[in-house]
TIGU-477133 format. One line per 8 residues: number of its first residue (from 0); for each residue y, z negated, x negated of N, C-alpha, C, O, CB. Coordinates in pm, 1 decimal. Glycine has a CB too. Example, Ala and Ser with C-alpha at 12.3 -4.5 7.8 and 13.67 -1.06 7.14 Angstrom:
2
0	-569.0/-780.0/-1319.0/-450.0/-780.0/-1230.0/-330.0/-780.0/-1320.0/-331.9/-846.5/-1423.6/-447.3/-904.6/-1130.8; -225.0/-708.0/-1285.0/-106.0/-714.0/-1367.0/3.0/-787.0/-1290.0/113.8/-803.9/-1340.9/-59.8/-572.5/-1408.4
END
This chain:
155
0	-277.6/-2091.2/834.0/-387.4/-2020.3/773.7/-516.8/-2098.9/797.4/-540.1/-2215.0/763.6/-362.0/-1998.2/623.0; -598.3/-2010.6/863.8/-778.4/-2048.2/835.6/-827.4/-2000.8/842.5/-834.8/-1892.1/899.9/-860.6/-2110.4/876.3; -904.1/-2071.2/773.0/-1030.7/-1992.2/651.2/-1156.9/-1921.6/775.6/-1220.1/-1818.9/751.3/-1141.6/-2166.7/508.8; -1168.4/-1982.2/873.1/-1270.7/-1912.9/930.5/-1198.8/-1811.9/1009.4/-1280.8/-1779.0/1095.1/-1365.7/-1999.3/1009.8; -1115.0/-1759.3/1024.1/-1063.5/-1646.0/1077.1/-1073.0/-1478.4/968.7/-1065.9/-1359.3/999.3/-905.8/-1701.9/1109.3; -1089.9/-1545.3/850.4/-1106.4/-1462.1/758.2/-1268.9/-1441.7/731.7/-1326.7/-1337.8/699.8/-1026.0/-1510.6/643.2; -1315.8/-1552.9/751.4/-1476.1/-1558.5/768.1/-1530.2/-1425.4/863.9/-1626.9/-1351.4/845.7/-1521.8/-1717.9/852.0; -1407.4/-1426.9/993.8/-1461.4/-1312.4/1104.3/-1442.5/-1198.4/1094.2/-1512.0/-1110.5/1145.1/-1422.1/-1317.9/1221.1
8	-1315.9/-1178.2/1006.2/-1270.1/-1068.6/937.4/-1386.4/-981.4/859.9/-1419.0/-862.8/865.1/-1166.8/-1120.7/842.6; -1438.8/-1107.5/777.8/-1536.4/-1011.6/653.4/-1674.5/-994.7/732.4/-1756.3/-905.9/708.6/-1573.5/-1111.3/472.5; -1688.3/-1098.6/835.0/-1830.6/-1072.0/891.9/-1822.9/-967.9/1015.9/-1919.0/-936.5/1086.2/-1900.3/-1218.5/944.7; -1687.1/-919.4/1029.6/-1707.3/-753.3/1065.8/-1726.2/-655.1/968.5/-1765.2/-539.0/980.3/-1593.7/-696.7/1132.3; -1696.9/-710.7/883.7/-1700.6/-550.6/756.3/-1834.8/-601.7/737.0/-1887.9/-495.9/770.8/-1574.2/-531.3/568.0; -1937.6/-679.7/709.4/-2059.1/-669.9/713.7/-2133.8/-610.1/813.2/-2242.8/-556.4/793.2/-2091.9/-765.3/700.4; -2077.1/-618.0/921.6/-2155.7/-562.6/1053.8/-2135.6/-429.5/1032.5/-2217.2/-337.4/1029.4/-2101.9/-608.7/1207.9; -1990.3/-430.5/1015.0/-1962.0/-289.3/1043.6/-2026.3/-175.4/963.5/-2064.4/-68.1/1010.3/-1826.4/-273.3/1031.3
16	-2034.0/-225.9/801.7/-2112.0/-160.1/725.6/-2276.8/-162.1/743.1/-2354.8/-81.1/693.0/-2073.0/-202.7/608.9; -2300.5/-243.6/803.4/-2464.7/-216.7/825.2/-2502.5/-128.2/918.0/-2612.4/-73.1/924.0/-2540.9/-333.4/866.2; -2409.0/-113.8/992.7/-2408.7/-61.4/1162.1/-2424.6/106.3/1114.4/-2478.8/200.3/1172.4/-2219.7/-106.7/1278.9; -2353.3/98.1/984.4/-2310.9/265.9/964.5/-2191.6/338.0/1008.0/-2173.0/457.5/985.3/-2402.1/346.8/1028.7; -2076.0/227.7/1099.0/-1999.9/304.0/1172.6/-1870.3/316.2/1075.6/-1774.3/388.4/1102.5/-1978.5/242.1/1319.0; -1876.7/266.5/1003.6/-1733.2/304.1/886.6/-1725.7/229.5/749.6/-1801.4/132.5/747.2/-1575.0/256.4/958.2; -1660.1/247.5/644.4/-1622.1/189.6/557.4/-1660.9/-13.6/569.0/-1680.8/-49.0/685.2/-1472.6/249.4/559.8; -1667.2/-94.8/494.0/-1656.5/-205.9/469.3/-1517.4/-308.0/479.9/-1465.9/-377.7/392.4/-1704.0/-193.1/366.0
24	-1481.1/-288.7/614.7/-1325.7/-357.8/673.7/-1363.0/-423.4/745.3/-1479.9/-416.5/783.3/-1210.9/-283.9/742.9; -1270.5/-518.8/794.1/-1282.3/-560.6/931.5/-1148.7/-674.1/909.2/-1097.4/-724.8/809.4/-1457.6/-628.4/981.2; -1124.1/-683.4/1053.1/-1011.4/-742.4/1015.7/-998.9/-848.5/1199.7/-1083.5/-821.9/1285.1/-867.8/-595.0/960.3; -893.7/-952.0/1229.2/-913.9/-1007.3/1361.3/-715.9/-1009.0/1351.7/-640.2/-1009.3/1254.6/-1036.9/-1189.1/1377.6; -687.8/-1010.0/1515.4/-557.9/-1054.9/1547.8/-550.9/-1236.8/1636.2/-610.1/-1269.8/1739.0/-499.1/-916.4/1654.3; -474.8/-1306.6/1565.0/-488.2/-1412.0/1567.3/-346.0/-1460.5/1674.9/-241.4/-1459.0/1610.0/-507.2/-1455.9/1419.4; -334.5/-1485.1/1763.7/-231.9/-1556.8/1814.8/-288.2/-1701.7/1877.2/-399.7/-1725.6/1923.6/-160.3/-1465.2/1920.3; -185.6/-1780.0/1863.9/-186.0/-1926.9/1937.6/-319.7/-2018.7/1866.8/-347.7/-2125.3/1921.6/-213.9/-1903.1/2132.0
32	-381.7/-1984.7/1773.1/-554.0/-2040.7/1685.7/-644.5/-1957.2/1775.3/-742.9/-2003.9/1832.7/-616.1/-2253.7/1701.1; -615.0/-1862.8/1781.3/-720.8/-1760.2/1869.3/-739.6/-1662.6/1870.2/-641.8/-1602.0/1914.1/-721.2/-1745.6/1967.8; -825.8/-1594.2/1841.9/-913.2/-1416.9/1797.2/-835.7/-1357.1/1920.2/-870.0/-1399.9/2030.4/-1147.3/-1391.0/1816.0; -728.7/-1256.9/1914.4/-743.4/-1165.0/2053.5/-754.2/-1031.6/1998.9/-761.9/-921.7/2053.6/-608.6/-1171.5/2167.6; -753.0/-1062.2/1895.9/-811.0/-891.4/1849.4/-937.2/-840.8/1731.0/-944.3/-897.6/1622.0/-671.5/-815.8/1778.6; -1011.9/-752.3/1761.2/-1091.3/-713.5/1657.4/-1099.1/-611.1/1607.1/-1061.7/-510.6/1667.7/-1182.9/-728.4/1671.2; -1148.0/-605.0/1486.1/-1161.0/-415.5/1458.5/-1250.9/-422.0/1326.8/-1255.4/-520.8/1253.6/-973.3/-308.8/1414.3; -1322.0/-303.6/1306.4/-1331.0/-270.5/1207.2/-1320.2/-97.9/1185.8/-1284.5/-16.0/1270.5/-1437.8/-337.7/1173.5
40	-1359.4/-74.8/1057.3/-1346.2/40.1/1039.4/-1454.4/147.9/1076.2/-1571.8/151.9/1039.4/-1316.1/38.5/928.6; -1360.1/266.7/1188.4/-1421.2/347.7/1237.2/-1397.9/507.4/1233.3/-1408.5/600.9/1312.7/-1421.3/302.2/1334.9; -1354.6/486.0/1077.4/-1318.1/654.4/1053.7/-1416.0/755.8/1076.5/-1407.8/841.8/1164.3/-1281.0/686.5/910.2; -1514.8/741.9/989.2/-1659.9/812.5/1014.1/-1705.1/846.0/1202.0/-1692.2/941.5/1278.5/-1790.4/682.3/936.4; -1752.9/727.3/1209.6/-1809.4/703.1/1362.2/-1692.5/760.7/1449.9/-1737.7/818.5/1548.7/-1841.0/525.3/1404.0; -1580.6/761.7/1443.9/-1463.8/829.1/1591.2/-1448.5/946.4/1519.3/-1430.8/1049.7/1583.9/-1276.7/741.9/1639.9; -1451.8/951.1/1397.3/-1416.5/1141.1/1352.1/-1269.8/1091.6/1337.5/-1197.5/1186.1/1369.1/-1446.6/1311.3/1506.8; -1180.7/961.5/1295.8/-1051.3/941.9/1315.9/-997.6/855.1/1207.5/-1035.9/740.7/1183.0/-1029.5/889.7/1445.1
48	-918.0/912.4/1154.1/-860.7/916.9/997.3/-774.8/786.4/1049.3/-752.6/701.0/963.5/-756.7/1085.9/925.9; -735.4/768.4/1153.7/-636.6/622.1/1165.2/-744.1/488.6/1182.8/-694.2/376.9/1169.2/-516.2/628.4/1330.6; -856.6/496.7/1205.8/-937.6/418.6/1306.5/-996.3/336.0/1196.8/-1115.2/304.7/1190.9/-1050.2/505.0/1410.9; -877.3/293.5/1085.2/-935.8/143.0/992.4/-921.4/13.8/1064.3/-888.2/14.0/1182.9/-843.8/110.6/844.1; -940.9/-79.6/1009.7/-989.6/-203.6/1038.3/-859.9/-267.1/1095.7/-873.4/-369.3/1163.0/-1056.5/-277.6/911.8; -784.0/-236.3/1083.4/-620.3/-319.2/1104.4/-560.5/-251.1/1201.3/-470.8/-303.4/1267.4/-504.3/-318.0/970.1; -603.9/-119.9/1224.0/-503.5/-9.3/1381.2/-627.2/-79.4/1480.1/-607.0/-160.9/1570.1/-507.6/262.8/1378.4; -731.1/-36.3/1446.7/-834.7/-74.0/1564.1/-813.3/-246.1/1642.0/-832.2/-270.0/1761.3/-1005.9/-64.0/1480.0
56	-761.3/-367.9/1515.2/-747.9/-475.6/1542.8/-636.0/-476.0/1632.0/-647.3/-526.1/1743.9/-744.7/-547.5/1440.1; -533.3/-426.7/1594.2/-361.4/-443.3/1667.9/-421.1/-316.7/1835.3/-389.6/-345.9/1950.6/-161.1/-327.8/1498.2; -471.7/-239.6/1813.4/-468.7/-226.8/1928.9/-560.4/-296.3/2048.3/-527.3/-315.3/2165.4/-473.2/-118.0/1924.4; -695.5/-330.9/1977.9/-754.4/-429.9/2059.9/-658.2/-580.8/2109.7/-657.9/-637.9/2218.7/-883.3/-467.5/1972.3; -600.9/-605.5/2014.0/-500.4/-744.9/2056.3/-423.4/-681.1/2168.0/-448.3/-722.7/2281.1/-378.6/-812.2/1920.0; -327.6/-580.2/2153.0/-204.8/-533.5/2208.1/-321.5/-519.4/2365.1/-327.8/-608.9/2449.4/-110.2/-364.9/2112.6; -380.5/-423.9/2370.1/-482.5/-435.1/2497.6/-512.3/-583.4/2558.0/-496.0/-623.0/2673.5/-630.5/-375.1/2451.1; -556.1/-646.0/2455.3/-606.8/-749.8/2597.2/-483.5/-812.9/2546.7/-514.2/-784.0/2431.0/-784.9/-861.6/2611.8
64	-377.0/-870.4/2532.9/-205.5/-945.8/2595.2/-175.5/-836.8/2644.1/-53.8/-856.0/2643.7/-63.2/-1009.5/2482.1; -188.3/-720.3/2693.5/-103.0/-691.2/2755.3/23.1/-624.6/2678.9/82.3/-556.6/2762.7/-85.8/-794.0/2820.0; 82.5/-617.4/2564.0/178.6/-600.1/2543.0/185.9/-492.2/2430.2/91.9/-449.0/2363.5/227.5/-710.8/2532.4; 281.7/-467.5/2425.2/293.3/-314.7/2264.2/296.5/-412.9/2135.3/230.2/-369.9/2040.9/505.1/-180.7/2251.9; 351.8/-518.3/2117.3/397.1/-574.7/2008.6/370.7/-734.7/2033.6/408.0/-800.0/2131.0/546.6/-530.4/1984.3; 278.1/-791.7/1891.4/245.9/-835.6/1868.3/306.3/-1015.3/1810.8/236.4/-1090.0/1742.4/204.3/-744.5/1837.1; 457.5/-1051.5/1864.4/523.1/-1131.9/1838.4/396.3/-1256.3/1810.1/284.4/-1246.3/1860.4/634.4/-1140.3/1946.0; 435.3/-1363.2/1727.7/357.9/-1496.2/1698.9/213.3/-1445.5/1640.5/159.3/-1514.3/1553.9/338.4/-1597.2/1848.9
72	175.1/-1372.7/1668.9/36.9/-1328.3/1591.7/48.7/-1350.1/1440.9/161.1/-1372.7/1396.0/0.8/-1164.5/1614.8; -73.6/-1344.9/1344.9/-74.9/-1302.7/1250.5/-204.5/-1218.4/1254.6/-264.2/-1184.0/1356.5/-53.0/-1395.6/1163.6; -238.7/-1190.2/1123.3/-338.4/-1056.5/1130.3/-424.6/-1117.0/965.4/-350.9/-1144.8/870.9/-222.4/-848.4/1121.1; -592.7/-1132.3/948.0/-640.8/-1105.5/874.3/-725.2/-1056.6/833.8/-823.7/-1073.2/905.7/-637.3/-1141.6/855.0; -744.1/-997.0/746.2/-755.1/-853.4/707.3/-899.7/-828.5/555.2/-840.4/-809.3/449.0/-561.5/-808.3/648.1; -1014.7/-827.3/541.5/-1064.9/-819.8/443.8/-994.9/-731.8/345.7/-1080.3/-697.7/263.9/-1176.9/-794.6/470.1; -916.8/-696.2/325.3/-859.7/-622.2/235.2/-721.5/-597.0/253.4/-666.7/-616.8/361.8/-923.2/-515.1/225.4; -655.6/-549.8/142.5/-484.1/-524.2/161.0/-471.1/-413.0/267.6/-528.7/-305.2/281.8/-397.6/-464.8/4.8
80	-411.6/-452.9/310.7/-327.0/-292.0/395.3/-331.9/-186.9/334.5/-314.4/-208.3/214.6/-167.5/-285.1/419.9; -346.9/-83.8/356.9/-288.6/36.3/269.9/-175.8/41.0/379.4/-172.2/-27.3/481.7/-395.6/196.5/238.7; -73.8/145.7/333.2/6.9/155.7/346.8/60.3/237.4/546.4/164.0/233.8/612.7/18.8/206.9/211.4; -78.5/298.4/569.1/-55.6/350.0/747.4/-41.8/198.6/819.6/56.5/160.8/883.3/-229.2/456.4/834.0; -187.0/106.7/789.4/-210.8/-6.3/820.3/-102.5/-133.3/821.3/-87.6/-214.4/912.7/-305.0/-21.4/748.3; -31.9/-128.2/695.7/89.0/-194.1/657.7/201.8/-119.4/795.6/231.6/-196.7/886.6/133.1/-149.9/465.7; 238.2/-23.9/799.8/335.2/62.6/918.1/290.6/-12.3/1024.6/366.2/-99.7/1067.1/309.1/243.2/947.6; 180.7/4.4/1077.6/159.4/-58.3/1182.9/161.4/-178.1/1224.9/183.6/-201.8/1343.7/88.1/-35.7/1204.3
88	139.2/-271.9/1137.5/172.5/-373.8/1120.6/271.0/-438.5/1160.1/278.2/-528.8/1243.4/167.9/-379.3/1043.7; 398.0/-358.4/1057.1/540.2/-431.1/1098.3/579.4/-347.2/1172.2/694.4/-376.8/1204.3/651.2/-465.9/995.7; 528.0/-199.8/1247.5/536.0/-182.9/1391.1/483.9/-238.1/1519.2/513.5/-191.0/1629.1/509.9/-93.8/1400.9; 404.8/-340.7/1500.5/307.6/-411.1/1639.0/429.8/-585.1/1585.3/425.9/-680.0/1663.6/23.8/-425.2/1598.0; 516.9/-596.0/1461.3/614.0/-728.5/1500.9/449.2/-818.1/1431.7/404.6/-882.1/1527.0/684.2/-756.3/1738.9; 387.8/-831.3/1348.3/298.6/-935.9/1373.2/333.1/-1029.4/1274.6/396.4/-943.0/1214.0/155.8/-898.5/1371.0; 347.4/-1123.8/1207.7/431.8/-1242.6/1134.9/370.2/-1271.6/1022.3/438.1/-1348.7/954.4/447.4/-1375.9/1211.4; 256.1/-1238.1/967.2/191.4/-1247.0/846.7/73.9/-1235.6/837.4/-6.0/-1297.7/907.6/209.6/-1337.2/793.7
96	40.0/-1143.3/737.1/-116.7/-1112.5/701.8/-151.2/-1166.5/555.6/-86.4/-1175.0/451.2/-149.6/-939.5/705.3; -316.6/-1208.0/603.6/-368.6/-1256.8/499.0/-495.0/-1136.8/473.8/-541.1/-1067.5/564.5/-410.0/-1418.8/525.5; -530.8/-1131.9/353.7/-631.4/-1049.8/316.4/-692.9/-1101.6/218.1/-649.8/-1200.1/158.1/-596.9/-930.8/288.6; -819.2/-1032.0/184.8/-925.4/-1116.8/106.4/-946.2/-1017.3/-46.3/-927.5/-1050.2/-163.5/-1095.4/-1133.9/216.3; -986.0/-903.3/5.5/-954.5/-781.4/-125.3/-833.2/-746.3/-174.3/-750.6/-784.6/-91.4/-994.0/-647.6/-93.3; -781.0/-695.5/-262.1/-673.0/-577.2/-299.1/-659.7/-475.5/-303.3/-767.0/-425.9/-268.9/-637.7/-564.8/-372.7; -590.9/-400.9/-325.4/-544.2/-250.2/-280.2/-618.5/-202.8/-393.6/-690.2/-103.5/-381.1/-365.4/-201.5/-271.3; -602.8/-300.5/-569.7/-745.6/-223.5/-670.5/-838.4/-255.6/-686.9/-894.6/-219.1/-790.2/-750.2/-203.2/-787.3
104	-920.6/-360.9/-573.3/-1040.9/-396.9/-542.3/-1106.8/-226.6/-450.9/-1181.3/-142.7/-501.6/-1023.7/-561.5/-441.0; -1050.4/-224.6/-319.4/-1054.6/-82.5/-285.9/-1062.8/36.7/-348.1/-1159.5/108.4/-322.1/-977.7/-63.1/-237.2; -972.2/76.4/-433.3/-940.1/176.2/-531.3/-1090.6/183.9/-612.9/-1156.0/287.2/-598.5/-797.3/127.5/-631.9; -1138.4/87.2/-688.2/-1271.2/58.8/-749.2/-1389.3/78.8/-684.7/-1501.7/77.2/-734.9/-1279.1/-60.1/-783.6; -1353.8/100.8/-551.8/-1434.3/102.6/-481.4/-1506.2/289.5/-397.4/-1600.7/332.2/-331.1/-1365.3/-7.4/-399.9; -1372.0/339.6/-467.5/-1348.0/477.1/-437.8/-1205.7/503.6/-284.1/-1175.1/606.7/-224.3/-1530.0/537.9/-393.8; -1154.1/363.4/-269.4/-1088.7/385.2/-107.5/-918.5/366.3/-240.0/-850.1/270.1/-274.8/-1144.5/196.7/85.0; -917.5/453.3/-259.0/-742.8/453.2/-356.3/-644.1/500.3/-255.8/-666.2/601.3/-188.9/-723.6/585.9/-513.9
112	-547.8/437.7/-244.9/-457.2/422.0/-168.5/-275.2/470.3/-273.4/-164.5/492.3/-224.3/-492.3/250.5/-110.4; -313.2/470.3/-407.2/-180.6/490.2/-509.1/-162.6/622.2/-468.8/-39.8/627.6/-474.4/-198.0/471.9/-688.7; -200.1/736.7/-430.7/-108.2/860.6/-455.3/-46.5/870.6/-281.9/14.5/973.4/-252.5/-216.0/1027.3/-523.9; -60.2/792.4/-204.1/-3.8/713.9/-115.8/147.1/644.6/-147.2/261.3/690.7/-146.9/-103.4/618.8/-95.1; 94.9/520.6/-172.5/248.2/480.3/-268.3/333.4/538.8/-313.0/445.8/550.1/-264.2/246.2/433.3/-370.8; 292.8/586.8/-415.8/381.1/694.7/-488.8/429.8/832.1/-421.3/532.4/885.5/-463.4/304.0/737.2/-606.7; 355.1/889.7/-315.3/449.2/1002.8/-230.4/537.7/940.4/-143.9/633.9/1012.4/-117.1/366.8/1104.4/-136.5; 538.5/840.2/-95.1/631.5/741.2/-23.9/747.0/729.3/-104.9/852.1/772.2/-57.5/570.1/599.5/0.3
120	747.6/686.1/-202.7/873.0/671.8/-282.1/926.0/775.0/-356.0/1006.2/760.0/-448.2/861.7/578.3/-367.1; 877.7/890.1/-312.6/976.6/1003.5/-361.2/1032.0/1076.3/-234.9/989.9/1062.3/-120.1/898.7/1117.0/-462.5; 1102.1/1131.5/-263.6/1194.6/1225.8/-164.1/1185.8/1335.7/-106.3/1191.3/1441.0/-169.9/1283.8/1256.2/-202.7; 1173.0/1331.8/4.3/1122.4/1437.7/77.9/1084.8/1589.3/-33.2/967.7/1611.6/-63.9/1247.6/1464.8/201.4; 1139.2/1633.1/-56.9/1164.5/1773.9/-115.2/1020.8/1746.9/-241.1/942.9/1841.4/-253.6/1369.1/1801.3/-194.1; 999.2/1637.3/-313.9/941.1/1593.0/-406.7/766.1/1598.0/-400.3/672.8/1622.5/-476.7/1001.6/1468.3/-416.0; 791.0/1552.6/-237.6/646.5/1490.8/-179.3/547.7/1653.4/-246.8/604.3/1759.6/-272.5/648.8/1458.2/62.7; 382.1/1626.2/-263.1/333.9/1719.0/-261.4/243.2/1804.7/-105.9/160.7/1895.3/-94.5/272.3/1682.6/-369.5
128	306.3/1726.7/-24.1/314.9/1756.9/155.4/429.1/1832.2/182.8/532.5/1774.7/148.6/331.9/1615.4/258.9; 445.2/1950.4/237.3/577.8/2004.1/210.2/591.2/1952.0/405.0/513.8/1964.8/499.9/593.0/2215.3/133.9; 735.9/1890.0/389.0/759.9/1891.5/467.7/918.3/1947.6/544.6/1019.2/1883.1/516.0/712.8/1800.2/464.4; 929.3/2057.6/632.2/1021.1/2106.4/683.2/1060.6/2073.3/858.2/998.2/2100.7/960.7/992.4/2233.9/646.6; 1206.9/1994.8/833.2/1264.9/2010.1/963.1/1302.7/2083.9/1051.9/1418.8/2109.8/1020.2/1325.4/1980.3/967.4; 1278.8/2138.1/1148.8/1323.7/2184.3/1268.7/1398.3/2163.5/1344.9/1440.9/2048.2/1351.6/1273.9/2189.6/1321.1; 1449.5/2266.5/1438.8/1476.6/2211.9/1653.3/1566.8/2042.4/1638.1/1562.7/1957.1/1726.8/1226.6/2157.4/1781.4; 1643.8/2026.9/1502.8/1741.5/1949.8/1521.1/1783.6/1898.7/1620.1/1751.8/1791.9/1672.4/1813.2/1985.4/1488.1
136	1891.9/2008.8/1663.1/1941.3/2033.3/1803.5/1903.9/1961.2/1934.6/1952.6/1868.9/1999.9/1911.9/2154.3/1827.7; 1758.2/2071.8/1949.3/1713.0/2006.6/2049.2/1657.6/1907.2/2087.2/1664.9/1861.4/2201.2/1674.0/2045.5/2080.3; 1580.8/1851.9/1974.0/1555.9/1661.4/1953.9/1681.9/1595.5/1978.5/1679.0/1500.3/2056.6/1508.6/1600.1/1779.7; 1793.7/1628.7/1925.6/1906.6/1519.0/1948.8/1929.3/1529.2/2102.6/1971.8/1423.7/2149.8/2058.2/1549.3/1857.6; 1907.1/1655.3/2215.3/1908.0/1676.0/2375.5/1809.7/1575.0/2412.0/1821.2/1525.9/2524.3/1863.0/1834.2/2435.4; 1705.6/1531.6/2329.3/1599.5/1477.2/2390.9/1631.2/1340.2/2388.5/1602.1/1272.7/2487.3/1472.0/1510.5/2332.5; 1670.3/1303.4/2319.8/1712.3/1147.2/2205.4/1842.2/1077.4/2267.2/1864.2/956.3/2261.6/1768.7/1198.0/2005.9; 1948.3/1200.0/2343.9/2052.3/1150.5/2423.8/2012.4/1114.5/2537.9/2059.9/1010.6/2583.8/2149.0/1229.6/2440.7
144	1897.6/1202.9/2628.6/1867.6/1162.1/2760.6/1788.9/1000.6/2727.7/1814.7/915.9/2813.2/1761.1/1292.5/2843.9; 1713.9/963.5/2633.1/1701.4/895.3/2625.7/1801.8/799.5/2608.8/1764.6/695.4/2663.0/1637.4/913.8/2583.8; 1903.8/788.6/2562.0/1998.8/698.8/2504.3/2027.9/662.2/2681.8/2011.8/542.5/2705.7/2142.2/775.6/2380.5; 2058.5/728.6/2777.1/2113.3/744.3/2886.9/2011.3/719.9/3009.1/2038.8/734.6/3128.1/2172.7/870.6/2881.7; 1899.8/683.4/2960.3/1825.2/669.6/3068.6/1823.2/485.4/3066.1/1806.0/411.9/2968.8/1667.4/763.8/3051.4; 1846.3/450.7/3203.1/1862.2/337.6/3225.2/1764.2/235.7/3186.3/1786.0/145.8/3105.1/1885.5/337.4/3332.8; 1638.4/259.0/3259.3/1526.0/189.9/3264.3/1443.9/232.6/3138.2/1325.2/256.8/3159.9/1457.1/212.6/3396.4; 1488.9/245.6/3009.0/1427.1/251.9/2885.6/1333.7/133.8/2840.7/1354.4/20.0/2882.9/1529.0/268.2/2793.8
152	1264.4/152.8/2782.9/1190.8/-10.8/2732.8/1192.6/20.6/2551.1/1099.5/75.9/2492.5/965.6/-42.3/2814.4; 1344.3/-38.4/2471.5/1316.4/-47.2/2354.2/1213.3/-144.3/2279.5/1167.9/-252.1/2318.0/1418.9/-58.2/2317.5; 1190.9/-76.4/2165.9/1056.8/-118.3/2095.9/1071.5/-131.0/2002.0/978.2/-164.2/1928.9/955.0/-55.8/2093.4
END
């Protein structure tokens, strides 16, 4: 852990908020004592509901290494994850995040992330997103050729 990596973190959410281009985030991807990723938040400015401070960081890292997943990195973050940000996270493999806000520092802030949480931990049928499965079937045709294709690259 260091402290000036979190320093770069928050002095994107300053930029970023002065700039006008999104919310007050920012966050850096750290591998080997070294920035390879940046981001802040660009929901507003891209028109893109994913484009917080922590997707924008993991994909700037993943871009310049080269790679989908983020092994030895860590990630810090002016604020907690919410919960897309958190997914991605331990989908890019990255080894520990530090953050400077909380999830009810945010919330106070008007960025509430609980009715999040809480549809997560109920059960499909429960959620207030109705969600219905389909084309079973034919996903599992799709999911076998995959199983069977040689040159796959698991992830």
């Amino acid at each position: 852990m260091k402290p000036e990596f979190m320093d770069e973190a928050i002095r994107i959410s300053l930029e970023s908020l002065r700039q006008g281009t999104g919310g007050p985030f920012g966050a850096v991807v750290v591998k080997d004592d070294r920035i390879v990723g940046r981001g802040n938040n660009q929901v507003t400015s891209a028109n893109d509901p994913t484009a917080h401070a922590e997707i924008v960081a993991v994909r700037d890292a993943c871009r310049n290494l080269g790679s989908y997943h983020l092994r030895g990195a860590e990630i810090y973050t002016s604020c907690e994850p919410c919960p897309m940000c958190l997914a991605a996270i331990y989908w890019a493999r990255l080894e520990r995040v530090y953050y400077a806000l909380t999830r009810q520092d945010a919330a106070a802030m008007g960025f509430d992330d609980a009715v999040l949480y809480s549809e997560l931990s109920l059960p499909i049928g429960k959620r207030k997103l109705p969600l219905q499965q389909l084309a079973h079937d034919a996903a599992l045709r799709a999911v076998g050729e995959w199983n069977n294709k040689p040159d796959r690259t698991l992830y």
